[in-house]
N, C-alpha and C positions, 0 to 999 in steps of 0.2 A: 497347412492352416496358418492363418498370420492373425494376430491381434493388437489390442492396445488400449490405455486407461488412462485415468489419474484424478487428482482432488484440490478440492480450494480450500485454504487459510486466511483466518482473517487478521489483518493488521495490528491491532490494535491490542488482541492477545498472543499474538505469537512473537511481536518486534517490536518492543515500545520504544526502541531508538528508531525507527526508519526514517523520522524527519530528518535526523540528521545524517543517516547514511544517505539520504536519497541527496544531498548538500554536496557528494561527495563523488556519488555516480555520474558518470560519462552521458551526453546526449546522445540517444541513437542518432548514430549517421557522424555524416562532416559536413550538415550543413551552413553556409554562409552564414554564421552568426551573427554579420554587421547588417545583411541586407535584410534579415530579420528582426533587428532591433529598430532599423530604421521605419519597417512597415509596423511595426508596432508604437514607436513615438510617435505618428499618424494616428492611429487607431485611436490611442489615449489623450491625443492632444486636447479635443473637445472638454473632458474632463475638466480643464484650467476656466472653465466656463461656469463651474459650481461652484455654490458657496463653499464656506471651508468646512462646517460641516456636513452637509450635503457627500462631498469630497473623499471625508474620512469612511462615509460607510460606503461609499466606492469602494474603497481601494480595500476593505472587507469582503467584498462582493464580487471585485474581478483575483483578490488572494495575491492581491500588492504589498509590499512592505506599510506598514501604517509611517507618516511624515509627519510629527506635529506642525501645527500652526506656527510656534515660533521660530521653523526652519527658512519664512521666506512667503514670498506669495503663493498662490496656485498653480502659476505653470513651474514655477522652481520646485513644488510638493512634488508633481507628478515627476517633472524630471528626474529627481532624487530617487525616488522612488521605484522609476524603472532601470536606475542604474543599479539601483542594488539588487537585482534580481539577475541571480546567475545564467549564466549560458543553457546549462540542466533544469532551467526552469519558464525559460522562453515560450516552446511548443503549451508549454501546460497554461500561460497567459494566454495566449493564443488561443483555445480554446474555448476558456472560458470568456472572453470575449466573444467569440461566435454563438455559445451559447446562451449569454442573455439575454433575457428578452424585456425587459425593461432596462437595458442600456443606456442610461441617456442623451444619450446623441447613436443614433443605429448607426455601425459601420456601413459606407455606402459598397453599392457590389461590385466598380472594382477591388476596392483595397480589400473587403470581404475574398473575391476571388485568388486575390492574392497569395492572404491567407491561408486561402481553404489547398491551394495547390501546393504550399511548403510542409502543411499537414497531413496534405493526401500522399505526397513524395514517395516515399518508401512502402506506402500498398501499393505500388502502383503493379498493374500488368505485364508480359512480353511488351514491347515497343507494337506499336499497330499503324503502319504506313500508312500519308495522308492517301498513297493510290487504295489501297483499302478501304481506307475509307468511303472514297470514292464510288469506287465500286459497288461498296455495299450501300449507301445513299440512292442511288443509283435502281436497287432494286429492291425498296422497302416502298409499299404504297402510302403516298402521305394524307388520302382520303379515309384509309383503315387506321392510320396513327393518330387523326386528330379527328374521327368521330366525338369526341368527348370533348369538347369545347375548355368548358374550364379544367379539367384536370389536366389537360396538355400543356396547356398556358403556363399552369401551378409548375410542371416539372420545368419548363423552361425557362419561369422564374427565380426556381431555385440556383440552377446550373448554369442560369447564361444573366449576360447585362441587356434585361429588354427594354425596361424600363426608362432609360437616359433619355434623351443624351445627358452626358457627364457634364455640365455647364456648371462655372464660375455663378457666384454671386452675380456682379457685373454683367456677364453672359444673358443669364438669366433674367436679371430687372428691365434689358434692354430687351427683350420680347415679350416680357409684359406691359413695357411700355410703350409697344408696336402694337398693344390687341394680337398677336401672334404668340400659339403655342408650337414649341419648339416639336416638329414631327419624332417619335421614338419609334424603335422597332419593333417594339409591342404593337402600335400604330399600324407598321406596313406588314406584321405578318395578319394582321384583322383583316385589312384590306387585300391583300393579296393569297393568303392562304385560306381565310374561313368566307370573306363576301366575294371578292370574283375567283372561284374553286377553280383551276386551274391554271391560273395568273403565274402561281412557282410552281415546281417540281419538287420534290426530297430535297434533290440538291441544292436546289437554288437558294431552301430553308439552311441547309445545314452551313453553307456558304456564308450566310448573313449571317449567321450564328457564332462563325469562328470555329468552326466544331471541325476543321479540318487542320487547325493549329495548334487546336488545342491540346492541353498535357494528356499523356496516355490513363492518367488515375480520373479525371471528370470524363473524359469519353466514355471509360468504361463505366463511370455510374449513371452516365446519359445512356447508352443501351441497357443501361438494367433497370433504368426508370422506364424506359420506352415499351418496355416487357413486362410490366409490373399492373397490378392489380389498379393502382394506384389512375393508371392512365386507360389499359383494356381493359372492360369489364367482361372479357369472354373468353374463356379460358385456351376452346380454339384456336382465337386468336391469336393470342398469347402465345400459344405452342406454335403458330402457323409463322407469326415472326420472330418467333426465336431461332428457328430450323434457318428463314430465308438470313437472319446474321450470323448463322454459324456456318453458312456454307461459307461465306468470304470469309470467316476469322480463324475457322482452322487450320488454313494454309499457314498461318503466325503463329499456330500452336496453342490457340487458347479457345473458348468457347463459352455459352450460355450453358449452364445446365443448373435442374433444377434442384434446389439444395433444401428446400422446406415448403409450409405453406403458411398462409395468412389467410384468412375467414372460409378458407374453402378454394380458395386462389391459387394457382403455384406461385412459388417465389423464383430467381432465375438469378444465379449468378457468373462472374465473368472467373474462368477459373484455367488452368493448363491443361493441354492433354500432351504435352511430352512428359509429362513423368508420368510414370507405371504407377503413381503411388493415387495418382487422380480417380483412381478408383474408391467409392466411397468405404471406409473400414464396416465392416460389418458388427464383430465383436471383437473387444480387446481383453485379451487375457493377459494380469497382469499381476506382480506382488504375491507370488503362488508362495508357499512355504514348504512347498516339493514339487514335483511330478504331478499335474492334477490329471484326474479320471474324468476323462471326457467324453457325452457320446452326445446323440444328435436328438435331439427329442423330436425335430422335424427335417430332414436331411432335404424335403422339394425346399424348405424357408431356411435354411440353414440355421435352424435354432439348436442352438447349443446348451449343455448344460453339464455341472460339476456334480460327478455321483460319487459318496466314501468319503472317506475322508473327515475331517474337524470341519464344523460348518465356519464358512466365513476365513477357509484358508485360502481362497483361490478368489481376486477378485474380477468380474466380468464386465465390462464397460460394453454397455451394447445400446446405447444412445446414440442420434445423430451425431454426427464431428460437423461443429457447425461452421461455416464460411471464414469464421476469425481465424479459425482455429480452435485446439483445447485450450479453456484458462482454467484458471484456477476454481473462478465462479462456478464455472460447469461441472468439475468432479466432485468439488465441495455439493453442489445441491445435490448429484446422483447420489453420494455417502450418505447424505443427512435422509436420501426417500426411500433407499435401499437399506439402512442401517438403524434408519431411526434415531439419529444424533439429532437433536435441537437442544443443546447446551449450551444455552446463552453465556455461560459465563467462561466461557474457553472453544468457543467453536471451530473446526477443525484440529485441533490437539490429537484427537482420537484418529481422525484419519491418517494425520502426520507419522503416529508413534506405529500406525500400523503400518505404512512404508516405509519407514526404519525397521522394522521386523521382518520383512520380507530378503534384507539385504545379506548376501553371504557374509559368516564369519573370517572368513579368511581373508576379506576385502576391505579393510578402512578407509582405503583409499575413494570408495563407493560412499560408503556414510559420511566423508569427509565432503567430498563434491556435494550431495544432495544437503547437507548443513550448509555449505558456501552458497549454496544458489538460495538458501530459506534465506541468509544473511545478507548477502552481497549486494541481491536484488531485494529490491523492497517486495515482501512478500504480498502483492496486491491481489486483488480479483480479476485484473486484465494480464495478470504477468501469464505468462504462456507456463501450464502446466510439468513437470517434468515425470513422469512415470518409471520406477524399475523397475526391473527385471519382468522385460515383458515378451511374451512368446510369439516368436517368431514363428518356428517350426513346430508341429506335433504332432506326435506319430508314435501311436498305441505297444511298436514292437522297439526293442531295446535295440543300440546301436550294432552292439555283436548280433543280435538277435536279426537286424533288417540287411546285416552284410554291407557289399559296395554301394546299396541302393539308400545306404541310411543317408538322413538328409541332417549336416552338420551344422552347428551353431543352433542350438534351439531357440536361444534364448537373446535378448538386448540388454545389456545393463541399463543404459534409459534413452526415453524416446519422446519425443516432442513433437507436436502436432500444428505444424504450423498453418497462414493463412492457403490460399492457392493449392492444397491439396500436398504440401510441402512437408516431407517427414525428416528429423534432422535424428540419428543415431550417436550416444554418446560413449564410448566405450573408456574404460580404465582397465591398463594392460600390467598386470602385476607381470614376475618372472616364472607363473606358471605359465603363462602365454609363447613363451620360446626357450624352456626348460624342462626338462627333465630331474629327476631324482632329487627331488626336493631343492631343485633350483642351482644345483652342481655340474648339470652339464647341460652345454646348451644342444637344442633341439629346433633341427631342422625344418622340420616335418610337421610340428607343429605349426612353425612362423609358415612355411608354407601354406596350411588349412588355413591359415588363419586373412591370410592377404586373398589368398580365394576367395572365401568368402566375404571380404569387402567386396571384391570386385562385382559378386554376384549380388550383394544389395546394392552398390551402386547403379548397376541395371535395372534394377527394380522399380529402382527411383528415389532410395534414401541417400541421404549425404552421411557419412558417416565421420566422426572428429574422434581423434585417439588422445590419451590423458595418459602420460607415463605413470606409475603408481607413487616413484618418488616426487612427482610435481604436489602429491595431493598426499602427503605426510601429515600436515596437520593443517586444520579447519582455516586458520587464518593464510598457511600457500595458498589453500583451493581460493580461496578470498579472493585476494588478489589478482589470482589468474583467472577468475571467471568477470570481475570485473573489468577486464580487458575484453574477454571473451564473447561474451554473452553480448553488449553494444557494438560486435566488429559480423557477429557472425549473425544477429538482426539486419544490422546494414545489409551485408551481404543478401539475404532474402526477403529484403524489402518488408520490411514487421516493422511496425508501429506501434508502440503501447500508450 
């Protein structure tokens, strides 16, 4: 039986430094931080266009350094302004940028696209070859994808530049000084995909589109818009083209599958199936305070449930794991609907102090790590959850009891739930782990179990990272080492917060 959990904390009561730790933290990734700042001096240039106070509630609004007036003109405010914004805090302009919508001056959709693909970066999917693409183009009916007139248009104005062409000032005055407007691709897909219905193919749209070059993280939210409620209003449908893009996308290892719903709609996202872990969790058992007593209340639904024992020693996570992954936001609101916490004035404290209770005595090194990661990281609502001691294994007869057939390592010390169906295993290996007699003699047989059973979660499909017990002596080592850690081994699995 396998499980898994965990819970949210909020900011503001649990870390009232995090501004400045976050000053301090690492950017996920090594991305090009010049060719970053560069698309960004772009974006915010227009600003130099506002009065000066106009200007100042900008730079409120996009969460720029404020620049008095006495610094200089406007484009030297804005200058100043985006110099003094750290590397650690680029993406998070970036954002917010895309998100306003009273902007004034709207990002146009290249430099939008730009954007959106240095922030999409690290969600992105396996790699998906342009022959793939191809292929799959190729055998999508483009009469069933763009029954819907405007909503097709909508997704394609999201994700693609239809709208252009991209003309100069200059460019521009000179064809309306000709009585000619300048033809857009919005233009020739009206006339050739929705008025003369057969004019293109799939292909010939996705071709015009750039959708054959384009980065693997927009592809994949152009097939999941293509699938989406948003665009088919039939659910059939919907299912009828999700199956015909998962026959070409499996072969890469990845696939459509449905991970929620919306108004009655499925939802569809792009997600892996080489890992064994793609499998969606059913129930996480997690934070037990011993052995829980477990039996099935429904064994055809797999419903599970804890009998005996203290109420509220075993906790059960049996909510979808939603597409992002677990955060923090999600085990916090399951505590607060399952527990009944809405204590404005410390919320999530209680669920915190109870996975601190969970942790074995004999392990500091466990309370040390789950303190560094509340600290290190800024304890947000998007920060990816961390859960102890959560069961793996479980099995009603004791280990003497089940013989050679017992199944070993019950337990994770913690487990994280990443995007793409991505399980990441943290273990902290004190010297009961390859000792004996109270840590006097070393043990073979142990280290032996013990590297087995990595190997066997690694099959599964968890990644598993080892924590010597001396690294994590005191709250401020684990500090430091998970600030390294934690931004190397997102990179690694492509996680975005």
């Amino acid at each position: 039986m396998r499980a898994i959990v965990a819970g949210h904390l909020d900011v503001e009561d649990l870390l009232p430094d995090v501004t400045a730790l976050c000053d301090h933290l690492p950017m996920v990734g090594s991305r090009d931080r010049l060719a970053l700042r560069t698309l960004l001096d772009s974006a915010v240039a227009p600003l130099s266009n506002l009065t000066h106070t106009v200007l100042s509630r900008a730079f409120d609004d996009l969460g720029m350094p404020q620049i008095p007036q006495s610094a200089g003109s406007k484009s030297m405010r804005v200058e100043i302004s985006l110099r003094q914004i750290p590397d650690a805090a680029l993406l998070q302009l970036a954002e917010h940028i895309l998100q306003q919508q009273d902007f004034p001056f709207p990002v146009r959709p290249p430099l939008r696209h730009q954007l959106e693909d240095v922030l999409w970066e690290e969600g992105s999917p396996p790699g998906i070859p342009k022959r793939t693409r191809r292929e799959l183009a190729r055998a999508l009916d483009l009469p069933e994808l763009t029954e819907h007139h405007d909503r097709f248009l909508q997704l394609l104005d999201r994700l693609w530049v239809i709208q252009g062409p991209d003309l100069s000032l200059d460019e521009a005055s000179a064809f309306l000084l000709n009585g000619i407007r300048p033809v857009s691709l919005k233009d020739r897909i009206e006339r050739h995909v929705f008025r003369n219905k057969g004019d293109w193919s799939t292909e010939d749209l996705f071709d015009s589109l750039g959708v054959f070059e384009a980065r693997d993280a927009r592809f994949a939210r152009f097939l999941e818009g293509l699938v989406s409620a948003d665009v088919l209003l039939d659910e059939h449908l919907q299912e009828k083209t999700a199956s015909t893009i998962n026959e070409h996308l499996r072969g890469q290892g990845i696939e459509l599958r449905q991970t929620g719903s919306d108004g009655g709609y499925p939802v569809f996202t792009l997600v892996s199936t080489r890992l064994h872990s793609s499998r969606k969790p059913k129930n996480i058992v997690f934070a037990s305070l011993g052995k829980p007593d477990i039996r099935f209340r429904s064994s055809v639904d797999n419903d599970i449930e804890i009998v005996g024992g203290v109420p509220g020693s075993t906790l059960i996570y049996d909510r979808e794991i939603p597409a992002e992954g677990l955060r923090w936001r999600h085990l916090h609101s399951w505590w607060q609907d399952t527990h009944g916490r809405h204590d404005a004035s410390a919320p999530g404290e209680a669920l915190y102090q109870r996975l601190l209770k969970s942790l074995p005595g004999n392990s500091p090194g466990q309370r040390n790590l789950i303190e560094a990661y509340r600290t290190a990281r800024p304890f947000c609502a998007d920060d990816l959850a961390l859960l102890p001691e959560v069961w793996l294994h479980w099995d009603p007869k004791t280990v003497k009891e089940r013989g050679p057939e017992a199944l070993l390592r019950s337990r994770m010390d913690f487990l994280m739930l990443l995007p793409f169906g991505q399980r990441i295993v943290l273990e902290v290996d004190g010297v009961q782990h390859y000792t004996r007699d109270n840590g006097r003699t070393p043990d073979t047989t142990k280290y032996a179990d013990m590297v087995a059973a990595d190997r066997d979660l690694r099959l599964r499909g968890y990644e598993v990272f080892r924590f010597g017990h001396d690294e994590l002596k005191q709250v401020e080592d684990a500090k430091k080492l998970l600030l390294q850690f934690i931004p190397d081994m997102l990179h690694r699995f492509k996680v975005q917060l």
